[in-house]
C-alpha positions in Angstrom: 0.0 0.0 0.0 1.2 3.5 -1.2 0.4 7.0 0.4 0.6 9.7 -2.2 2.7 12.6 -2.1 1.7 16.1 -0.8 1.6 19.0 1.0 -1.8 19.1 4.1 -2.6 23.1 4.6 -4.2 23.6 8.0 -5.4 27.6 9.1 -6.4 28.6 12.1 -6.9 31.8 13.5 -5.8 33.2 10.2 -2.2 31.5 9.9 -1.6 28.6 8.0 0.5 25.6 8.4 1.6 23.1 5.8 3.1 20.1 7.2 4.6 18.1 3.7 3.8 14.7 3.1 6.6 12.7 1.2 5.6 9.8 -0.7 4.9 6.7 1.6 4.7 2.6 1.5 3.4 0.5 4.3 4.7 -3.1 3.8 3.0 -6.2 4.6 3.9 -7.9 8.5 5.3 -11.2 8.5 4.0 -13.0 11.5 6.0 -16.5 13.2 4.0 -19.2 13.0 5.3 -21.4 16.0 3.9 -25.0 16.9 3.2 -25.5 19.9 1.3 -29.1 21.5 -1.2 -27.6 24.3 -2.0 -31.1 25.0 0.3 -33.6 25.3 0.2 -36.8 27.6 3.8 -37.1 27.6 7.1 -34.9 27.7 8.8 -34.0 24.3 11.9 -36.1 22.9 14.5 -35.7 20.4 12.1 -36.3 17.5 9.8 -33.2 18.1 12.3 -31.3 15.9 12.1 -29.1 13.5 11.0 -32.1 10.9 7.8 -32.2 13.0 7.3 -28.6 12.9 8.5 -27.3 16.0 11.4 -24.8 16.3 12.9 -22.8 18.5 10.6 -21.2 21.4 8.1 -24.2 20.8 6.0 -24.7 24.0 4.9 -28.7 24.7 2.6 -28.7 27.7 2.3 -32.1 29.5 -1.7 -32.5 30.9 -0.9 -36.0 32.1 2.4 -35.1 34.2 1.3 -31.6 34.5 4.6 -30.1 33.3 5.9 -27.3 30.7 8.6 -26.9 28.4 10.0 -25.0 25.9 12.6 -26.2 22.4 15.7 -24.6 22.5 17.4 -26.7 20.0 15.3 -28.1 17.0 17.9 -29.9 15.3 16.2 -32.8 13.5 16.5 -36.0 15.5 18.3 -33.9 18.8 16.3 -31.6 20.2 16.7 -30.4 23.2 13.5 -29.6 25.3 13.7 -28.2 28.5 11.3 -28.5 31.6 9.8 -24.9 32.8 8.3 -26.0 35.9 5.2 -28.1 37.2 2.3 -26.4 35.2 -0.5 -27.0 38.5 2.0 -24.8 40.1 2.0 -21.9 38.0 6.0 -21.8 37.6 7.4 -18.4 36.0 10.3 -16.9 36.2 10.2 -12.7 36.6 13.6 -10.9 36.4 13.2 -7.2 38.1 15.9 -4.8 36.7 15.3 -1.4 37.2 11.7 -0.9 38.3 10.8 -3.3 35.1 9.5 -6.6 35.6 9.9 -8.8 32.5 8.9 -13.0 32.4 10.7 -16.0 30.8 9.9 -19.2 30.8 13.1 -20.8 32.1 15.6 -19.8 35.2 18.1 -19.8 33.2 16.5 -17.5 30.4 15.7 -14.9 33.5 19.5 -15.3 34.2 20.9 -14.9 31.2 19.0 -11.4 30.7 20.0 -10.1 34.5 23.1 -8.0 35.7 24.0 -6.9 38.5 21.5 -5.8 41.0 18.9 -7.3 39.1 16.4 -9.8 40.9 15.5 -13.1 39.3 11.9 -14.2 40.8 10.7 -18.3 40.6 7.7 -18.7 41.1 7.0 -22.5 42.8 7.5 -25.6 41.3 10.2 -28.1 40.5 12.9 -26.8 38.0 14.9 -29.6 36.4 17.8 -27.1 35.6 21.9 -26.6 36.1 22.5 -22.6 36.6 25.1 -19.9 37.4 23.9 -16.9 39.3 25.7 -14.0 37.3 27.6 -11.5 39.9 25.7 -9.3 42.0 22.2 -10.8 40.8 19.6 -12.3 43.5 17.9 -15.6 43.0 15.0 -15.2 44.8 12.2 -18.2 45.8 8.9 -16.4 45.6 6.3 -17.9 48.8 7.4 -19.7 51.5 10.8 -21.7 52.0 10.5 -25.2 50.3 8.2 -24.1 47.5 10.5 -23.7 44.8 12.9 -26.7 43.7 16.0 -26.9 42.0 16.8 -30.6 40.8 19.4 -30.1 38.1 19.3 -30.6 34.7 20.7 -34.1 35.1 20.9 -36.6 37.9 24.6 -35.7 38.2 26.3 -32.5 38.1 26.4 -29.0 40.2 22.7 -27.3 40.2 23.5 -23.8 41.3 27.1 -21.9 40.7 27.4 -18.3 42.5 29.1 -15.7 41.1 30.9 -12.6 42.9 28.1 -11.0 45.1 25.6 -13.3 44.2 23.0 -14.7 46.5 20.7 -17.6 46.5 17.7 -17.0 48.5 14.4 -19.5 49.3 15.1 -22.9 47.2 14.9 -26.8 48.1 18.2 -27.8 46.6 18.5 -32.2 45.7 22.1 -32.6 45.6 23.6 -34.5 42.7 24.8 -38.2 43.0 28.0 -38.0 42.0 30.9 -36.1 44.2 30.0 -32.8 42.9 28.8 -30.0 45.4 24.6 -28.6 44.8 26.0 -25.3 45.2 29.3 -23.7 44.6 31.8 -20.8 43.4 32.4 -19.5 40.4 36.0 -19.7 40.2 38.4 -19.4 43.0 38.5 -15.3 43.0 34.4 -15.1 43.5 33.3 -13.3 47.2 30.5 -12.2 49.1 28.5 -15.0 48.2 25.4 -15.3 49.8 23.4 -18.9 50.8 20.1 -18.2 53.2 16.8 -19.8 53.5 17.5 -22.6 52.0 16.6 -26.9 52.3 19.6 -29.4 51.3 18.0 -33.0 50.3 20.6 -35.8 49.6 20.5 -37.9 46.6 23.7 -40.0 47.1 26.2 -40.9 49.4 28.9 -39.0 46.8 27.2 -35.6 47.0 28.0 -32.4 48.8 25.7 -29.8 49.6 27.0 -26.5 49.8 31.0 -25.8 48.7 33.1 -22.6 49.3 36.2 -22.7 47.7 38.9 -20.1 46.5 40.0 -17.4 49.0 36.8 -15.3 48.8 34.0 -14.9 51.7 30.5 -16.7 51.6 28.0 -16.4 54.1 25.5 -19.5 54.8 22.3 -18.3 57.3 19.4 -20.4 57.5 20.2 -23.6 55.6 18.9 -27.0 56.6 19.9 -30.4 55.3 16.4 -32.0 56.1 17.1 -35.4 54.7 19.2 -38.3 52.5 22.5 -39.6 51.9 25.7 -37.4 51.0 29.0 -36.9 51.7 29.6 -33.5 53.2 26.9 -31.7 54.0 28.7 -28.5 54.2 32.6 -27.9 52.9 34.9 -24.8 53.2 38.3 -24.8 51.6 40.8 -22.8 49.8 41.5 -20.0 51.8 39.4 -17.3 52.8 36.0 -17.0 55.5 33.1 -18.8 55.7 30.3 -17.2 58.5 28.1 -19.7 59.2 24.9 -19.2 61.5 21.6 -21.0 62.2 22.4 -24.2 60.1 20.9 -27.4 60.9 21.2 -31.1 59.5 18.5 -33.3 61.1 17.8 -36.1 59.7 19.8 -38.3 57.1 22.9 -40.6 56.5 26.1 -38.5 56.6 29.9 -38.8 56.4 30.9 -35.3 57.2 28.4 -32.3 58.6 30.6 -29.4 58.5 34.3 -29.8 56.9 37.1 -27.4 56.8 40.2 -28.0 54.8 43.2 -25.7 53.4 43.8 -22.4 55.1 40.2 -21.1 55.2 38.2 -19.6 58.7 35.2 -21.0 59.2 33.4 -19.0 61.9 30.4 -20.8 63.2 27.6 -18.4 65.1 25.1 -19.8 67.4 22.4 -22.3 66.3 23.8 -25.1 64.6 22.9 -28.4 65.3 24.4 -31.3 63.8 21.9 -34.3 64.9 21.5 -36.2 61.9 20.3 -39.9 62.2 23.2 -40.6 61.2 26.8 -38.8 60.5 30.1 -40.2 61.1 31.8 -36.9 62.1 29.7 -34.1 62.9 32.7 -31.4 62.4 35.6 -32.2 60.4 39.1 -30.0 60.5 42.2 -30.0 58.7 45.5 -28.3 57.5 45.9 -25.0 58.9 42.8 -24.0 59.0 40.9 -21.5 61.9 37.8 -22.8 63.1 36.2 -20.8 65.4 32.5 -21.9 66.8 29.8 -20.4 69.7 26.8 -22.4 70.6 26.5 -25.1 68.5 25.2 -29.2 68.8 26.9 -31.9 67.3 24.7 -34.1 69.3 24.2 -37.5 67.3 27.8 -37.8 65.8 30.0 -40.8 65.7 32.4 -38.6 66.1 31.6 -35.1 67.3 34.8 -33.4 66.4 37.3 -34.7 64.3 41.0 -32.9 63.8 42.5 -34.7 60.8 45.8 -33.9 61.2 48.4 -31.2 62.5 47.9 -27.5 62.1 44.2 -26.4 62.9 43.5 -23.5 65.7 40.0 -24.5 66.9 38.2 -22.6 69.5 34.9 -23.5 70.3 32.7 -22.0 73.6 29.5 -22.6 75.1 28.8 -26.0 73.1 27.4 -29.5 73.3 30.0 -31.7 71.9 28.8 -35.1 71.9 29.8 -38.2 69.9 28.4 -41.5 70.3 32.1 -42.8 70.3 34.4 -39.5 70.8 33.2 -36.3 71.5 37.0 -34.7 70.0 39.2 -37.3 68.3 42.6 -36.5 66.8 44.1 -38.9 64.1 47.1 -40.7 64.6 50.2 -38.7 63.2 49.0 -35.4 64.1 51.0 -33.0 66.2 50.5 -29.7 66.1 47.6 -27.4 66.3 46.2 -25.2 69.2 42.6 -26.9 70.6 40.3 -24.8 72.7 36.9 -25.8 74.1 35.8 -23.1 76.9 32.4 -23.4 78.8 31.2 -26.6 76.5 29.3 -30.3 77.6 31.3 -33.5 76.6 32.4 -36.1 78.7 36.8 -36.8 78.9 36.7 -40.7 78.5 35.7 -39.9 75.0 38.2 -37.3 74.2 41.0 -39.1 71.9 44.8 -37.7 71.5 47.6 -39.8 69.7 50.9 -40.7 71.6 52.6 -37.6 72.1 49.9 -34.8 70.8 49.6 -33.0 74.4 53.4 -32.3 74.6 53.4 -30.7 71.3 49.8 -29.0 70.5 48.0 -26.5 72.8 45.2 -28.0 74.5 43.1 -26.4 76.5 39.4 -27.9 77.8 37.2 -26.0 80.1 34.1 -28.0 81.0 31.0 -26.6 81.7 28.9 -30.0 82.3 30.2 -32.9 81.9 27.7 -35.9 80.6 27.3 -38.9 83.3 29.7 -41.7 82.2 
């Protein structure tokens, strides 16, 4: 379609105006046509490529498992589909930048569109994806704690990777079954990372729940291993500070609660409890690390405190250390180090020094209450 060329006179008031009007063409919209199955009884698989008519941004909605995705690859005979969330539950990701609210269908869509600053919403469901948290972006659980899930894209495999200043807010996290940690740096340089509100679930006795490593600072506030089989629940390494404060793991079968290694501090702040059904050591320190702890429970340990070797300055006041076995053992070989329990329950018949280990370390015990026995 054409417009004509010309000049449009317009008076008013006795003046004239004459706006001129170069010749015009409007030209025809081309509008995507994108197929989409509203009303499937299964999920997608390789085959619903691009030979079936699907491409890129193709929805497949689920009514018999009640779950979304969307085609990101629509190679012929390997596409890629990937789960958006449990459709009962609504699931929708909303990134906030700037006063703007815009939604994707994916977490890691909303991620890939945030900087710093920005908030990533999820809305609940279950999330079958692997994703890094860009640096100084929020990933934020909308409702309660335990609404939203992270699962991983695969059965193995990290689930959520922090960048520097990130934070991870609100999520059920299922650790991975092999001996890769749930949630972990981005490189060794990456600091300020935040972990709070959060729910570990075990999937494996090879998993780890939450890893520090590097020589930055992470902060873990309100996390609770609530159930299943890992490894470590918790590990600091590499250097650097850990603050750790109202942690809990309750329930579940456990090698390691909390475990220290390399140079790094790991402060530990009131309020963690380390009672799981069952965990072989319920604090586990080594190299020349600085582990310094205030009002915490390792109640329900094999071992309640375990020094792995020599070098570790551990001070720990006002605490219930209590192993079914030891309460503090130190491993055979082990030397030097500088151990400190002021104002703390545990009982000395299960307190365990190699040959030797008092004439070298520092070792001071200050009982509050000891345990009958």
């Amino acid at each position: 379609t054409e417009l004509a060329a010309g000049n449009i006179a317009i008076t008013y008031n006795g003046v004239t105006l004459t706006v001129e009007q170069s010749k015009a063409k409007i030209l025809p919209q081309q509008a995507l046509d994108i197929l989409h199955n509203v009303s499937a009884v299964v999920a997608p698989t390789v085959t619903d490529d691009d030979a079936a008519g699907y491409s890129v941004a193709s929805e497949w909605f689920d009514v018999t498992g009640q779950k979304s995705y969307v085609c990101v690859d629509d190679s012929t005979g390997a596409a890629v589909w990937i789960l958006t969330g449990d459709t009962s539950g609504g699931a929708v990701v909303t990134l906030v930048s700037g006063g703007n609210r815009t939604g994707y269908a994916t977490i890691t869509l909303g991620l890939a569109a945030a900087s710093s600053g920005d908030v990533v919403w999820v809305s609940p469901g279950s999330y079958s994806e692997s994703v890094t948290v860009p640096a100084g972006v929020t990933l934020q659980a909308e409702a309660g704690v335990g609404d939203v899930a992270i699962a991983g894209a695969l059965a193995t495999g990290t689930r959520v990777t922090l960048s520097d200043g990130s934070v991870l807010d609100g999520f059920t996290v299922t650790l991975p079954t092999d001996a890769l940690p749930a949630v972990t740096f981005a490189g060794a340089g990456a600091t300020r990372v935040t972990v709070q509100n959060c729910i570990l679930i075990g999937a494996g006795a090879s998993g780890i729940g939450i890893s520090k490593t590097g020589s930055g600072a992470m902060l873990i506030l309100n996390v609770e291993y609530q159930s299943g089989t890992c490894d470590v629940a918790f590990a600091v390494s590499g250097g650097g500070i850990a603050f750790v404060q109202n942690v809990s793991i309750s329930t579940g079968t456990i090698s390691r609660g909390m475990e220290v290694t390399g140079t790094t501090t790991l402060i530990l702040d009131t309020y963690i409890t380390i009672t799981a059904a069952t965990i072989t050591r319920g604090l586990h320190i080594e190299d020349a690390c600085t582990v310094r702890a205030g009002g915490i429970d390792t109640a329900g340990s094999t071992t309640a405190v375990y020094i792995a070797n020599s070098g570790p300055t551990v001070a720990v006041t006002s605490s219930i250390i209590h192993g079914d076995t030891y309460d503090i053992e130190v491993a055979a070989g082990a030397s030097t180090g500088s151990l400190n329990f002021i104002a703390c329950e545990l009982e000395l018949d299960k307190v365990s020094f190699p040959a030797g280990y008092l004439e070298t370390a520092t070792v001071l015990l200050s009982i509050q209450d000891e345990k009958e026995g």
